[in-house]
C-alpha positions, 0 to 999 in steps of 0.5 A: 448359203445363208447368215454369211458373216461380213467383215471389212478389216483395215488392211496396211497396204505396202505396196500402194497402187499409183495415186495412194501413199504407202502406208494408207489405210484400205479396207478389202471386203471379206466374207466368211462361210465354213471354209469359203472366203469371198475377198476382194483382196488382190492380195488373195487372188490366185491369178494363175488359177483365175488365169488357168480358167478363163483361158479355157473359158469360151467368152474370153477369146485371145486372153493374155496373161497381160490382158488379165492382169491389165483388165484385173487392175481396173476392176473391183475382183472378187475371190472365191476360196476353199481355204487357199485353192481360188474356186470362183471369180467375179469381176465388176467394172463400175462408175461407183456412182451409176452402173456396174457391169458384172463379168467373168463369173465361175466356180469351178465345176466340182463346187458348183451346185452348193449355192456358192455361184449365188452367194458370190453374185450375192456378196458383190451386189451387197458390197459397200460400193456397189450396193447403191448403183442404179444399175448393174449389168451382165450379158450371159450365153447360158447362165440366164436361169441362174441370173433370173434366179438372183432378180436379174431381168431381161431388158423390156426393149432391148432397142435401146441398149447399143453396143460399138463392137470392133 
């Protein structure tokens, strides 16, 4: 996809999150290509689709739908749209400062092959806070030519990066 038009409208919010006072101003990402949005909204969010995928997703065992919600609050979410049907997802957990970690990447399996996988990982690097970071993580199963495809690489010497798994 290509000459996607960025706005960031000012958004009301209503219903502010702990540690914001109502009525504050919050500017929600936005990208627009034909009928595709990508928002980083919650308010757009189809969490039951997000949901209904990941469940059947094989990186994400043991999901709960309070699990989603939990880890969808202390992220930055992107939501992919064909007009109100959510049709791709990407979560970022980040610092804002240093580092990122890219995860639960999908389009639905119908869309895919159009360049919208692309466009999404593309529009959450440029994001306004994201954009700037030193690095940004991801760990892939079978997605490793895509992410080759959009400058991601392999660590040169992955004897440095560590893990504490439970």
């Amino acid at each position: 996809m290509t000459n996607c038009g960025l706005a960031i409208p000012s958004v009301l919010k209503q219903n502010p999150t702990e540690g914001q006072a109502r009525g504050s101003i919050v500017n929600y990402f936005l990208r627009r290509e034909d009928n595709f949005v990508i928002s980083t909204d919650p308010g757009a969010m189809d969490v039951e689709a997000v949901f209904a995928f990941l469940a059947e997703a094989k990186w994400w065992t043991e999901l709960t739908r309070e699990s989603l919600e939990r880890a969808l609050r202390h992220s930055l979410c992107f939501s992919l749209k064909e007009g109100d049907r959510q049709i791709g997802f990407a979560r970022v957990i980040t610092d804002f400062v240093t580092y990122a970690y890219l995860c639960d990447v999908y389009v639905v399996e119908e869309r895919r092959g159009r360049g919208l996988g692309s466009w999404l990982i593309h529009s959450a690097l440029e994001h306004p806070d994201l954009k700037k970071l030193k690095r940004v993580a991801l760990i892939t199963h079978d997605a490793q030519g895509f992410y080759l495809g959009l400058d991601f690489c392999f660590l040169p010497n992955c004897s440095c990066y560590m893990e504490r798994l439970q």
